[in-house]
N, C-alpha and C positions, 0 to 999 in steps of 0.2 A: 779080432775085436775092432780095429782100425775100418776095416774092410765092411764089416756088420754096419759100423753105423754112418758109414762114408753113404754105402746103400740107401740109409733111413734116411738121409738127409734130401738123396736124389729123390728118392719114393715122396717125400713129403715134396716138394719143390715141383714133382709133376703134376701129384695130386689136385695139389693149388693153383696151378694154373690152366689143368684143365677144369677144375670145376668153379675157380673164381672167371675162368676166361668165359664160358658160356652165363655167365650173369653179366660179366664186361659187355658183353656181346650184345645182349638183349636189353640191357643201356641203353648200348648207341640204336639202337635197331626199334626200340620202340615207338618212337617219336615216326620215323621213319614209314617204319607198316604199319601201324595204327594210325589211321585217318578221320577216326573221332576220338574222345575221350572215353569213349567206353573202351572200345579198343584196344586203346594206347594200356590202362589201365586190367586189361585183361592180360596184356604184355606180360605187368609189371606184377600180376600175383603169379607169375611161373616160374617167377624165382623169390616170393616173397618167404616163402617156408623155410628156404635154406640160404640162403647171399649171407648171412652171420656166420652161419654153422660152416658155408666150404672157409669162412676167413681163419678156423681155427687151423687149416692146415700152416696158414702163415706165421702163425705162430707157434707152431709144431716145426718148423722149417728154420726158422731165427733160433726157436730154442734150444733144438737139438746142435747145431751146428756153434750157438756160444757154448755149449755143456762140452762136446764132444771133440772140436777144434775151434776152441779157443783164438789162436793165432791167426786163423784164416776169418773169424768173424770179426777180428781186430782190424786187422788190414782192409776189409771191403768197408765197414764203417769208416778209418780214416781217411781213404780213399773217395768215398764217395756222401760222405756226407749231405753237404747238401741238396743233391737229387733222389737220400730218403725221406729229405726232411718234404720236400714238396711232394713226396707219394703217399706219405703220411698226410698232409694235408689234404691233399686230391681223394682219398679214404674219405675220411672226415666229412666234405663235402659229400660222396659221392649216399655214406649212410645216412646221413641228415634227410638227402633228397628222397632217399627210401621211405625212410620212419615217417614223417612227415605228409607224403604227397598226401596221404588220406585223411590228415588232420584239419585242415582247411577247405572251407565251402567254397564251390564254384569252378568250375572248367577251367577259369582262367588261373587260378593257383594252383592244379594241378600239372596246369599244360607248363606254368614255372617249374613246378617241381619234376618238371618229364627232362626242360631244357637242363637245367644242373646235372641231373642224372647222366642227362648224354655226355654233358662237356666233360664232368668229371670223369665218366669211366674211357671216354678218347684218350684227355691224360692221362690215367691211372696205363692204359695198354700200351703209349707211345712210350712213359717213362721206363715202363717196365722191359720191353721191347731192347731200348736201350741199353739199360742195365744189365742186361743178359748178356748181350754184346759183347762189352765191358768186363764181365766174367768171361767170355771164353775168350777176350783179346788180351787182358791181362790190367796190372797196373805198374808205375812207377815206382818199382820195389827194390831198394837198397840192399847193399852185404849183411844188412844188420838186417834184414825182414820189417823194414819202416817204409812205408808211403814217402817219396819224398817229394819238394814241392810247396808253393802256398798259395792263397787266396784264389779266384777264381780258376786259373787253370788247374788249381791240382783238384777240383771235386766238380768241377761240369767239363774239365775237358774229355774226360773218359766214357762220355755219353755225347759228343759233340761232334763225334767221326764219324766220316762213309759209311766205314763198319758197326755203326751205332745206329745211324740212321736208318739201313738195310734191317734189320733188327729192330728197330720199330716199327718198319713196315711191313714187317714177316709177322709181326706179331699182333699189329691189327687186320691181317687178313686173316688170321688164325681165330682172333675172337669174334670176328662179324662171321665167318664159316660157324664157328662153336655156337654161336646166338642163332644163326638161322637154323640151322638143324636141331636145336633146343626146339625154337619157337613152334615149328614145324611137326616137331615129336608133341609138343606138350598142349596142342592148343587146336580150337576145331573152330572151319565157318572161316571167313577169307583171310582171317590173321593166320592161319594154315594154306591157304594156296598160295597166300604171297612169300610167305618163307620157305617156303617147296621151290616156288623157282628162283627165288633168292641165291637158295644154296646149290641149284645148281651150277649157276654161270660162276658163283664165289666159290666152287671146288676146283673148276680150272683155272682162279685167281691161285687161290691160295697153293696149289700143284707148282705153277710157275714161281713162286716166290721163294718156295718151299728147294726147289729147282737147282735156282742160284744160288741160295746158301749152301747148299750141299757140295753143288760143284767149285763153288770158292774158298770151300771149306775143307774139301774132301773129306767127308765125313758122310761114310754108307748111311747111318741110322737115317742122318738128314733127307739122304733121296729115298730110303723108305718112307721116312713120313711124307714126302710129295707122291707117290705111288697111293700111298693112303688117301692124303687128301683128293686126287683123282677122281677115285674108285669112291669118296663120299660124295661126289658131285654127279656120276654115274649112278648111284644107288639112290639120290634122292630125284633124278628123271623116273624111275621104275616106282617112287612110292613106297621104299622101303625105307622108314624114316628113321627107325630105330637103327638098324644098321648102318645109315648117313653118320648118326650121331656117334656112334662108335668107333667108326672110322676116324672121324675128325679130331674125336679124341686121343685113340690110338697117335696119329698121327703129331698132334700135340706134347705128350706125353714124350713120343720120340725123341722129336723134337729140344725137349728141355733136356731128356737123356743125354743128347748128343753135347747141348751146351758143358755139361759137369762133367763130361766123359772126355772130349777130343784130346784133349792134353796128358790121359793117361792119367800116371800116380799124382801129373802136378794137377792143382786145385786151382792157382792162381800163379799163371804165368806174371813173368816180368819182362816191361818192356826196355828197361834197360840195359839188361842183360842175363840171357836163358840160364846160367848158372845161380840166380838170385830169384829162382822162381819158387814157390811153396810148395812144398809135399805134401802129402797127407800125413804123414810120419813128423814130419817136421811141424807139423799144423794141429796134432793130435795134443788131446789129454793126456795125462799120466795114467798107466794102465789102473790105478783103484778108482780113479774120478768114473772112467770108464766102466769099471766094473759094477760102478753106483747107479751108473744114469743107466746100466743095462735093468736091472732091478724094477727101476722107477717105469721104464718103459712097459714093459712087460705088464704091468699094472695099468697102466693108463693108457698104452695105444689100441688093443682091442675093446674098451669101452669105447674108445672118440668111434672106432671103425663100424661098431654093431648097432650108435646111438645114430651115424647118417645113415649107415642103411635104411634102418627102421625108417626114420622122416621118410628117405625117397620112397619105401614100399609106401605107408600111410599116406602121403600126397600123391600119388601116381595116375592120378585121373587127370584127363585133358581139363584144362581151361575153355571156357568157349566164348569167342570172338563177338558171335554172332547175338544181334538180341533175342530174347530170349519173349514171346507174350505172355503175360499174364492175366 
């Protein structure tokens, strides 16, 4: 049971980030390849259908993991507080910017609402990036399984390292790769030529990025996902864009795999001493809590799974870049 929903937890955590990462991505990327406000704005309906609905995974990802290990959601909260408190806010802004651009008249409030969208979803993938880090490096975890530590250094120093920094730049190559080959897949007329070749000089970015985490990490999944990303940089030279996007995602997915996986049964190393690290076991529920949230799940995760489906089949037509006469 431990194992089952250790699983769910990864499963939900890839989910999210590969499908929150390609709306990250197409954030930052819109402003960028869109060169009018039509453009920009044909960007920003390729992901207008769904940017809500991929955010329920994050909350399938928090919720499972307070339901099911308790202790390990306890410790990355006290640990890191205040850099969820600014991802939460950088959220905030980033929906606002969504909701909104089409609420107000005029290019120039839209062309605002393009700029928050960009800033916000850069921090939302730099913090994130981080955080990730910070999960597979560990925290300052006592004999008692307590965070130890205060004020500033115990909740931004653990996003404040090499190793945190590397991590957020693996992870905005990852959502500008995820965005271009979206944009690419979903959209026709030059907001489609331009992210065709976007993504392909960002498959031998994000390969190399992909690279060095792997070999610093030693962690095979990780140099799968740069062989991935490669082969989506390759696949979008030939015009096979659906297959680009697949990759990238594959690739992604790995990726976060590898985060929640290198340490094996632990969940949350410690960096003050390996004997003080978290287990799964140790991190877990009581077997009825668990046998409850098995129950609940069952019920609830194949409608969340059959409800995105449907949107993407129902939306699955390109966008088009280009003007249209009438």
């Amino acid at each position: 049971m431990i194992t089952f929903w250790f699983s769910v937890v990864v499963l939900a955590w890839a989910l999210y980030f590969v499908l929150e990462g390609f709306d990250f991505g197409v954030g930052l990327l819109g402003p960028v390849l869109g060169r009018d406000d039509h453009e920009r704005g044909a960007a920003v309906r390729t992901i207008g259908p769904f940017w809500d609905g991929n955010e329920v995974w994050l909350v399938a990802a928090i919720g499972v993991t307070f339901a099911a290990f308790p202790a390990w959601y306890s410790a990355l909260l006290a640990g890191l507080y205040l850099p969820m408190v600014v991802l939460l806010l950088l959220l905030a802004v980033r929906g606002v910017a969504l909701e909104f651009r089409g609420k107000g008249d005029g290019a120039r409030y839209r062309r605002r609402a393009d700029v928050a969208l960009a800033a916000s979803s850069l921090g939302i993938v730099l913090v994130w990036g981080a955080l990730l880090a910070a999960f597979a490096h560990g925290l300052a975890i006592n004999a008692d399984g307590d965070v130890v530590g205060g004020g500033f250094d115990r909740t931004f120093g653990p996003v404040l390292t090499p190793a945190a920094g590397l991590g957020a730049l693996a992870a905005l190559y990852a959502a500008l790769l995820l965005g271009a080959t979206f944009l690419a897949l979903r959209t026709s007329g030059p907001l489609r030529r331009r992210a065709a070749s976007l993504s392909r000089w960002l498959g031998t970015g994000g390969a190399v990025a992909l690279l060095l985490a792997g070999i610093g990490t030693g962690s095979v999944i990780t140099l799968l996902a740069a062989v991935l990303a490669f082969a989506a940089g390759l696949l979008a030279r030939t015009g096979r864009e659906a297959l680009a996007f697949g990759a990238t995602a594959a690739a992604v997915a790995g990726a976060v795999v590898a985060v929640f996986t290198t340490h094996g049964a632990v969940v949350l190393p410690s960096t003050i001493d390996p004997a003080y690290a978290l287990t799964r076991d140790a991190a877990a529920a009581t077997p009825q809590a668990l046998e409850l949230i098995t129950w609940a799940g069952v019920l609830i995760l194949p409608g969340v799974v059959a409800y995105q489906a449907y949107s993407y089949w129902v939306f699955r037509r390109r966008v088009a870049s280009e003007r249209v006469p009438s």
